[in-house]
N, C-alpha and C positions, 0 to 999 in steps of 0.2 A: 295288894294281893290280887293276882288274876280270878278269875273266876275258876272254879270248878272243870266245866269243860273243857277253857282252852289251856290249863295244867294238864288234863286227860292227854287232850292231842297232842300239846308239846312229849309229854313222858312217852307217847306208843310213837310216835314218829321216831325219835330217838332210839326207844328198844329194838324197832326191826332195825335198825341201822347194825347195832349191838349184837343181836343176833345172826347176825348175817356176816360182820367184821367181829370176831370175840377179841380178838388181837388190838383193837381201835382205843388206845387210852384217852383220847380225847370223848371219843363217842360212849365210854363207860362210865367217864365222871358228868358227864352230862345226864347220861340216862340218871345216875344215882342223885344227881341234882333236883330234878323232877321230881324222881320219885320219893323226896324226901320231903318236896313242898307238897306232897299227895298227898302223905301220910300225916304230916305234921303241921300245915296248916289248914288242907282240908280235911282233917281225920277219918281217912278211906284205909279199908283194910284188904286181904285175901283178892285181891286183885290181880284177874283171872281174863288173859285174850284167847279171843277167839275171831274165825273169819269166814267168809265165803265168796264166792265170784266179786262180790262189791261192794262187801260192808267188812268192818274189822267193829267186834262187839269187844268190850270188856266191861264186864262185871266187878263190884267191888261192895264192900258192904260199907254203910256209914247209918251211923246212929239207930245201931241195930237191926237195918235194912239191906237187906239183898234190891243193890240198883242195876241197870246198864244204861251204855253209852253207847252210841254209834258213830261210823266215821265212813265216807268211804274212799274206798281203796287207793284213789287216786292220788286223794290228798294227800293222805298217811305217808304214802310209797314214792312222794315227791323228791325227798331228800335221798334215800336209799338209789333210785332210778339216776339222780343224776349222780353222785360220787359209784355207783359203776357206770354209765355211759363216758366218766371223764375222771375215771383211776387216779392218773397224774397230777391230777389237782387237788387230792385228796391221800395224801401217804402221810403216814402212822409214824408217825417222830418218835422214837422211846424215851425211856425217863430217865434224868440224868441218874 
């Protein structure tokens, strides 16, 4: 089991990809991958992003607590910055 936070960064790294490609079947079952190891083996709930010049916060609750998490921007948006600077190396195969 990873830790806590770096499930956090895996799952937001992934969502803005998602958000940004909704079309991206690769990039949605990955997001749902995450967010599945968030939910169910670190039992985080109502998990909630937010951002600003150079953080990306998300909030989540677990074991009855309102937490957050911080990241910033750089990182998060590493993957998303390169699959647009290089399109072509990154096209959306459909399902059979």
């Amino acid at each position: 089991m990873k830790s806590l936070q770096d499930s956090l960064y895996n799952w937001l790294t992934i969502k803005i990809v998602c958000d940004k490609r909704p079309d991206d079947t690769a990039a949605a079952d990955t997001e749902k991958m995450f967010f599945d190891i968030l939910s169910e083996e670190h039992k985080i709930s109502d998990i909630e992003v937010e951002k600003d010049d150079l953080m990306y916060f998300v909030h989540y609750s677990k074991d009855k607590e309102r937490k957050k998490s911080r990241f910033p921007r750089e990182l998060i948006e590493v993957m998303l910055n390169q699959i647009q600077n290089e399109p072509e190396k990154y096209v959306n195969y459909p399902e059979d």
